[in-house]
C-alpha positions in Angstrom: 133.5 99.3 6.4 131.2 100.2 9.4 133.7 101.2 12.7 132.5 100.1 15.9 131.3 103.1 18.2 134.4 103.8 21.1 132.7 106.5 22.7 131.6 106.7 26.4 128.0 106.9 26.8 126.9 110.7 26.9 130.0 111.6 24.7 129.0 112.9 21.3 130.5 111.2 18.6 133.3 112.6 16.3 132.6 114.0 13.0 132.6 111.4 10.4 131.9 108.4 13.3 128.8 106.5 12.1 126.6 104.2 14.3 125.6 100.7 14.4 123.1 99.5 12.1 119.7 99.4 13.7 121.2 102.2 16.6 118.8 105.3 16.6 120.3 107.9 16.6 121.5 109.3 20.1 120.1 112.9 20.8 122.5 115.8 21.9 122.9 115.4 25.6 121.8 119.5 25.2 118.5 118.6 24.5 115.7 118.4 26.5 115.1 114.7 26.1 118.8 113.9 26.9 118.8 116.0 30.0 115.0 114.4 31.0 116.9 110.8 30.3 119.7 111.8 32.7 117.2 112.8 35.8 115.3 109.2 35.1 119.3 107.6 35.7 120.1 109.6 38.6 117.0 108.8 40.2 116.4 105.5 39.3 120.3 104.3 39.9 122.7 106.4 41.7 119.4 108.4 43.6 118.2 105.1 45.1 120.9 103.7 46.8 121.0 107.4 48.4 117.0 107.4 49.7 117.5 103.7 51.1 120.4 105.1 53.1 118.7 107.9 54.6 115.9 105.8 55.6 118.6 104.0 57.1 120.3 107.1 59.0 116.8 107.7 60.3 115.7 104.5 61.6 118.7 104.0 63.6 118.6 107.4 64.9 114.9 106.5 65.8 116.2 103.3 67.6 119.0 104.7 69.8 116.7 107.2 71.3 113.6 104.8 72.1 117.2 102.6 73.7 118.2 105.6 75.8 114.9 106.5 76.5 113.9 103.0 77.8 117.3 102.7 79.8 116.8 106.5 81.7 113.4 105.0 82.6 114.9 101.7 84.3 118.2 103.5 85.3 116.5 106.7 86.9 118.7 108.7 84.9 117.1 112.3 84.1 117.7 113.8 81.1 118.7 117.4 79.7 117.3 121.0 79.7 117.9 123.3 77.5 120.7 121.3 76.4 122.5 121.6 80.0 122.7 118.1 81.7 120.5 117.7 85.0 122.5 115.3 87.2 120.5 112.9 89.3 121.1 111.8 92.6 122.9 109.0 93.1 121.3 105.4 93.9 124.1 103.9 95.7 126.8 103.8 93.5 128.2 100.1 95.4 128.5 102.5 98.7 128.5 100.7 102.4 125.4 102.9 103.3 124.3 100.9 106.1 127.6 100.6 107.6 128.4 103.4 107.2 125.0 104.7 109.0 126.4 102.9 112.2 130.1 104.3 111.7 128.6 107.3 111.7 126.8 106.6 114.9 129.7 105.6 116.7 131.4 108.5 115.9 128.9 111.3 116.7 128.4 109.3 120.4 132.3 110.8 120.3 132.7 114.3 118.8 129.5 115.1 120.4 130.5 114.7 124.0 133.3 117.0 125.2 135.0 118.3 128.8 138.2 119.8 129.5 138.5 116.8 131.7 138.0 114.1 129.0 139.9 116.1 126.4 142.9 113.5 126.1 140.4 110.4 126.1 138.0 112.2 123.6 141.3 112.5 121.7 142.5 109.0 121.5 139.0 107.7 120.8 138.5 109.9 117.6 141.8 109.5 115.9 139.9 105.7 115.4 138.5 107.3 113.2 141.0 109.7 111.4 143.1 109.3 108.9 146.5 109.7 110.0 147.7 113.2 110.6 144.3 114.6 110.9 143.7 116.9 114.1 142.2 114.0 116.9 139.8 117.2 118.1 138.4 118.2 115.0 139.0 121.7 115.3 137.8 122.0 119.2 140.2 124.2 121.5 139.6 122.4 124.8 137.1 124.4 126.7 133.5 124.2 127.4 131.4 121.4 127.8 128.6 118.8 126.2 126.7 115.9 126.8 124.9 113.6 123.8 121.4 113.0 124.9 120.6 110.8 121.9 121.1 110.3 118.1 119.8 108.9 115.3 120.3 108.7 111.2 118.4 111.4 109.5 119.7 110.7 105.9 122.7 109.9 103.9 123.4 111.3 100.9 125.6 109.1 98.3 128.1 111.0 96.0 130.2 108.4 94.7 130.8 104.7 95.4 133.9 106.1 97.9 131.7 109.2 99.5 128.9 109.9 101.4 127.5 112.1 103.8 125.5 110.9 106.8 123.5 113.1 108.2 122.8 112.7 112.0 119.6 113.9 114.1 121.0 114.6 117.9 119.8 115.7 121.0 122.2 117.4 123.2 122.5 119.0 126.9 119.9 121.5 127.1 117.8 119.7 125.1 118.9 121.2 121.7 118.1 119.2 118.9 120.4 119.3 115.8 121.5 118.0 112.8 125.3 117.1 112.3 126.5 116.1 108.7 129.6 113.6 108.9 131.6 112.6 106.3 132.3 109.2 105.7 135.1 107.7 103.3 134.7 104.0 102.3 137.5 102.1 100.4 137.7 98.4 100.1 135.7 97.8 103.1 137.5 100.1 105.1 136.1 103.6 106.3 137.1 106.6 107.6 135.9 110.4 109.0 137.3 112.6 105.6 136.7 116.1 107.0 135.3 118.1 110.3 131.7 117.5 110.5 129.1 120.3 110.4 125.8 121.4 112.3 122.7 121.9 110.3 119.7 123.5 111.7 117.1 120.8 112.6 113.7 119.9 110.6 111.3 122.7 112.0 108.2 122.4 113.8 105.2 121.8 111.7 101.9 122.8 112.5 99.1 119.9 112.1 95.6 120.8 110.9 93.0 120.7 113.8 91.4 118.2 115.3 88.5 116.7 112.9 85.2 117.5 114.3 82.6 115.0 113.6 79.1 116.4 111.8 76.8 114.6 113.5 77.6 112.0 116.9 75.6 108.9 117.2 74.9 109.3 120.8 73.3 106.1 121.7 75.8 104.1 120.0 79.0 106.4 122.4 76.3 105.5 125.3 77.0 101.7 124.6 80.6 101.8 123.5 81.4 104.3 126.9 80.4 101.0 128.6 81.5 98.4 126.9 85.1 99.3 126.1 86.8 99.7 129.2 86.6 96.0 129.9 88.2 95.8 126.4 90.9 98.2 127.8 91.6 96.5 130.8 92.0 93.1 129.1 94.1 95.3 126.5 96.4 96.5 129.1 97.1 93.3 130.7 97.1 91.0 127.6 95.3 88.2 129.5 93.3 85.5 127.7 90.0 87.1 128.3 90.9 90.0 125.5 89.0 87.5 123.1 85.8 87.9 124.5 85.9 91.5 123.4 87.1 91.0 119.4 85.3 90.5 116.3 86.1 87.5 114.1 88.9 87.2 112.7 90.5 90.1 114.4 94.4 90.3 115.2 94.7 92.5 118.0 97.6 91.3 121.0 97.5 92.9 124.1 100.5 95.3 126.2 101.5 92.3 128.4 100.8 94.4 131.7 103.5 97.6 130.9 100.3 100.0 132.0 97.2 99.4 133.7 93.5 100.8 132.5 92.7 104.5 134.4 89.5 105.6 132.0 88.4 106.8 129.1 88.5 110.7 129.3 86.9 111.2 125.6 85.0 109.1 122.9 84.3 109.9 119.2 81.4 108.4 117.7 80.1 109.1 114.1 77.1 108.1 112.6 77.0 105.2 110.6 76.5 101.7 109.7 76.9 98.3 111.8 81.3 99.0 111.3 82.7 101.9 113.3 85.9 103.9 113.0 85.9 106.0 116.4 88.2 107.6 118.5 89.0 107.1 122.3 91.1 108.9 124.5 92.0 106.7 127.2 94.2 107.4 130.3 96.8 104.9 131.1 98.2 104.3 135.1 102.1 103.7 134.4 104.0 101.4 137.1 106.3 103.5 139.5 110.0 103.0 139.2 111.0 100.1 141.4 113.3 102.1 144.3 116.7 101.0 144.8 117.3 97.6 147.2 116.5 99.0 150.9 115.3 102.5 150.1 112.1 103.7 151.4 109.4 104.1 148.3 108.2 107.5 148.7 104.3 108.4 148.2 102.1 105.6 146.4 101.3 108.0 143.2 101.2 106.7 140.2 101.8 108.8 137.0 99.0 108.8 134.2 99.8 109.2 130.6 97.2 110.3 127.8 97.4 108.4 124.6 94.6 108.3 121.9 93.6 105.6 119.6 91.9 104.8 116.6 89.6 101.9 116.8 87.2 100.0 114.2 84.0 98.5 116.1 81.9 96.4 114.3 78.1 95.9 116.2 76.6 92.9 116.8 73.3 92.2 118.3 73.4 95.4 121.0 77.5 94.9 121.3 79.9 96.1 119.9 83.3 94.4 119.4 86.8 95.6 118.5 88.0 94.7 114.8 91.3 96.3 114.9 93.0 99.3 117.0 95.9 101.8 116.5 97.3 104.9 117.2 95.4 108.0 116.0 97.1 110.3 113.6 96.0 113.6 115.5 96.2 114.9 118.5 92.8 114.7 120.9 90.8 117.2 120.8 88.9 119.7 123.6 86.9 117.2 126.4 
């Protein structure tokens, strides 16, 4: 009687075990053929299921960075260096920033003024905006004095969506200009000063490139504009409905409703060029004395002059020329 094989599949079978009819006889899993036949199952089963799986692994590594990568370009968010985390400056973060700009402004007009003799109401008016306990002089022992000339927002810099610091650009007695960094606490709509305030040095004085020189002026055309632009002036100054008769189609240009009054033109840039100008004109305006007080006597009848240079595009037509568009110059004027 034939037995029916019990074995495992790789197992060799016991002495005296016999095979199915037909079965070829399996080769020693020692032998080369057995051991080639077990690579072909690894690889072609088990191995498989292995290689689709790291494809796997690196596609979806492949999709979360193109994800972060898309979001730190729409977010603003920076990214590392060197494996240390750059921090990027905060883009609001929910923060009152505009209110907070005028808090600020409110509160410098304050801690920036100081006199023995208005030390109790300087007091009272900043513990507005204290929290409770804090020192209502900010650190101040009382003597000397100040006087706010002016301020304005510089900057603010957000931390968080409850922090920020606003940075104030003032001008005090003396004419000092400063920079005061305040402070400001915001919680549910409500704000308050959350430490003393501290002077920064102010931006420093830049130095501007020279004046440009033109290569080469068109003299005939300065000849013509030197004549025909203070009537544009004058109508200019006053705003008047003859300021039209000096314009080129289609130009926009409103006039200074009669705050100064045309004096001259004490220099004129011309370059060489085509029938459409940009020039340069340095005119003098005559400013309207201060009106004196009911009763007084005015004194003298001198007006003041003030310089002011423009930039203006001429377009000619014909032998005129006529204003297309004019504003202020980004330099200062140069040597008559």
């Amino acid at each position: 009687m034939v037995r029916r094989a019990t074995l495992e599949r790789g197992q060799p079978s016991a002495a005296g075990d016999e095979v199915l009819p037909g079965t070829p006889d399996a080769p020693s899993p020692a032998s080369p053929l057995a051991r080639q036949r077990a690579v072909r199952r690894s690889r072609g089963s088990g191995g498989r299921w292995l290689v689709w799986l790291g494809r796997a692994v690196v596609w979806a590594v492949l999709l979360v960075i193109g994800y972060r990568g898309v979001a730190a370009i729409v977010t603003g968010e920076s990214g590392t260096s060197a494996g240390v985390p750059t921090t990027a400056a905060p883009s609001g973060h929910g923060y009152p920033a505009t209110l907070a700009e005028a808090y600020a402004l409110e509160f410098g007009s304050i801690y920036l003024n100081y006199s023995p003799a208005a030390a109790a109401r300087r007091s009272n008016a900043l513990a507005a905006f204290l929290p409770p306990g804090s020192d209502s002089q900010l650190g101040w022992n009382g003597a000397g004095s100040q006087r706010l000339e002016s301020e304005q927002v510089a900057r603010v810099q957000v931390d968080n969506a409850h922090q920020a610091i606003v940075t104030l650009l003032a001008e005090v007695s003396g004419g000092r200009l400063l920079e005061l960094g305040v402070p400001v606490y915001s919680s549910a709509g409500a704000l308050a000063i959350s430490g003393e305030p501290a002077f920064l040095p102010a931006p420093p004085r830049a130095t501007p490139p020279a004046p440009t020189t033109v290569a080469s002026t068109d003299t005939t055309a300065q000849a013509q504009l030197q004549n025909q632009l203070p009537p544009f002036f004058r109508a200019f100054a006053s705003g008047d409905s003859t300021l039209g008769r000096f314009l080129a189609p289609g130009a926009q240009v409103s006039g200074l409703g009669g705050a100064v009054s045309f004096g001259s033109i004490s220099q004129l840039t011309v370059p060489v060029g085509g029938p459409t100008r940009r020039i340069t004109a340095v005119v003098v305006w005559q400013l309207p004395s201060a009106q004196p007080a009911s009763g007084a006597t005015p004194v003298g009848a001198a007006h003041a002059d003030l310089e002011m240079t423009y930039d203006l595009t001429v377009v000619r037509d014909g032998g005129n020329w006529y204003v297309k568009a004019i504003g202020a110059s980004g330099q200062l004027s140069g040597p008559p």
